[in-house]
C-alpha positions, 0 to 999 in steps of 0.5 A: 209085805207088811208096811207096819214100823214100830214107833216114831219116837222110841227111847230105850233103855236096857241095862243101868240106871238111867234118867231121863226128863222127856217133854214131847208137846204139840206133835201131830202123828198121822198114819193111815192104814193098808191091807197086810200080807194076810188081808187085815186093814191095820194101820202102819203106825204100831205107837206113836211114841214108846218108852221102853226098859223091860229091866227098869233101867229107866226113870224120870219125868215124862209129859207127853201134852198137846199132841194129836195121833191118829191111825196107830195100833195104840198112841204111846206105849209105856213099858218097864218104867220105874220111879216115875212121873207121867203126865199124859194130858190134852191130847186127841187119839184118833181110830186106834186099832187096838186101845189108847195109852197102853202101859205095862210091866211099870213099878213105882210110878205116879200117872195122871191121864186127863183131858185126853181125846178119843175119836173111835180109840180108847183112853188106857189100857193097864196090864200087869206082870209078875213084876209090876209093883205099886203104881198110882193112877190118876184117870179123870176129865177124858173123853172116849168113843171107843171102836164097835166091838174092839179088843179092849175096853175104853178104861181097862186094867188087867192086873191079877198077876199077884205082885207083892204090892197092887196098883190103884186107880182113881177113875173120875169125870170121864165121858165114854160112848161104847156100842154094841160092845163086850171087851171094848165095853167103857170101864173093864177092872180085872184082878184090880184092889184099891179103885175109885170110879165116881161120877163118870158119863157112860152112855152106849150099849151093851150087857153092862157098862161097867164090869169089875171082877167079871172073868170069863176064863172062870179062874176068877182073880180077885178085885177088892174093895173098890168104890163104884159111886156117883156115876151117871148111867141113864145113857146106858142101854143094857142089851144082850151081845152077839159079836166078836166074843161070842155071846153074852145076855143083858146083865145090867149097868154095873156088873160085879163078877164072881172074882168081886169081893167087899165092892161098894157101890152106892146108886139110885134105885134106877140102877140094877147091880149084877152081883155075883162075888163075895160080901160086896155092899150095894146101897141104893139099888136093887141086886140082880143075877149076872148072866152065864156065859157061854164057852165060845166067849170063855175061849176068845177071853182067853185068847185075849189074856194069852195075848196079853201075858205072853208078849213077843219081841218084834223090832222093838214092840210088844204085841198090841194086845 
């Protein structure tokens, strides 16, 4: 029997306008992990804390602040918010399974995640839908040490469902340590326009440290007009991968996929750009070819992007993935 339950605090709104102020501050949330009825080490803690209106019937000002969560799938999960203002901020995430705060299916919300903690877990991972409009994120000040060879990347955005209106992102001042590491590499921006990533700390290894447009499945979403600058990628050692999804050779700090279009990224003459996408700028660094990769990751990628588009309903919470 599994002994996995969904959230400790859930607040769910299905039908109607409804607005809600939450402050949940000063929490601590420890799960621990068992073996399940098919013999996989999981934890028992599926979120922390979920908010959830899949027809965005809920708005308001969430803070979530000081909190401490450890052995979950994934801390907090937001899913179908609208016209609201999230505050996700000094908290510590400890051996998340699967990622940090996950959020999914939201329109019309302003987000700032900063000076978060995470030991052995991600900080966000941002997946869109059909129907996810116009969100604007602030991502900065975080630290990250995510899981060896996990499912998802520290900082990740999957956003190449085309909505009428794209989200953006500003992604400055984080330290992130990922090893060994493909999908759960430290920055992963897919079908993403409107992005910032300046003057971050990546260190660990890997065939890069920061993939935008990279798309394995070969059906190449565009990411567009992103400004990648100022970050300190001397820690990054660029290895070739053999693990979980495959493999794939060394391509270099920062790669830019065949899905990457008008990219600028301004360097130093240390760093090499995989450039493989349409009239992007690279000023300061030497461009160089991406690797090929291989079918067997070309069929775990897309298993990961089924898993993420193709949500089931279980008690309450979404697949983890």
């Amino acid at each position: 029997m599994d002994n996995s339950f969904g959230s400790l605090i859930y607040i769910e709104r299905w039908f109607g306008e409804y607005y809600c102020n939450a402050k949940i501050r000063g929490i601590e949330f420890v799960g621990e992990y068992y073996t399940n009825s098919i013999g996989q080490s999981v934890p028992n803690i599926l979120e922390a804390i979920t908010f959830y209106a899949p027809i965005y019937s809920l708005s308001g000002n969430v803070y979530i602040q000081d909190c401490y969560i450890e052995n979950s799938f994934e801390p907090i999960g937001i899913v179908g918010l609208k016209n609201s203002m999230i505050d996700i901020s000094h908290n510590t995430f400890v051996n998340s399974l699967v990622r940090g705060v996950k959020f999914f299916h939201n329109k019309y919300i302003n987000v700032k995640i900063s000076h978060n903690i995470g030991v052995n877990s991600g900080i966000i991972g941002f997946y869109g839908s059909l129907y996810t409009y116009s969100n604007n994120f602030l991502i900065d000040h975080n630290e990250a040490t995510n899981p060896i060879d996990g499912w998802v990347a520290a900082i990740e955005v999957w956003d190449d469902i085309i909505s009428p209106e794209k989200s953006s992102f500003v992604i400055v001042s984080n330290r992130i340590h990922s090893e060994d590491s493909l999908a759960s590499g430290p920055i992963w921006m897919y079908g993403v326009d409107n992005a910032l990533i300046a003057n971050n700390i990546i260190t660990g290894t890997g065939p890069s440290a920061i993939y935008i447009g990279v798309d394995p499945m070969g059906v190449d979403p565009i990411s567009s007009g992103l400004m990648i600058r100022g970050n300190n990628l001397e820690g990054w050692q660029v290895t070739d991968y053999d693990g979980f999804w495959g493999s794939v050779q060394a391509a270099a700090p920062i790669w830019l996929g065949s899905g990457a279009t008008n990219c600028i990224v301004i360097g130093n003459a240390r760093h090499n750009v995989a450039d493989d996408g349409i009239d992007n700028i690279l000023l300061g660094v030497d461009k160089i070819q991406g690797p090929i990769i291989g079918q067997e990751t070309k069929e775990m990628m897309e298993l990961k992007k089924s898993l993420i588009t193709n949500k089931k309903k279980v008690r309450g919470y979404h697949s983890p993935i």
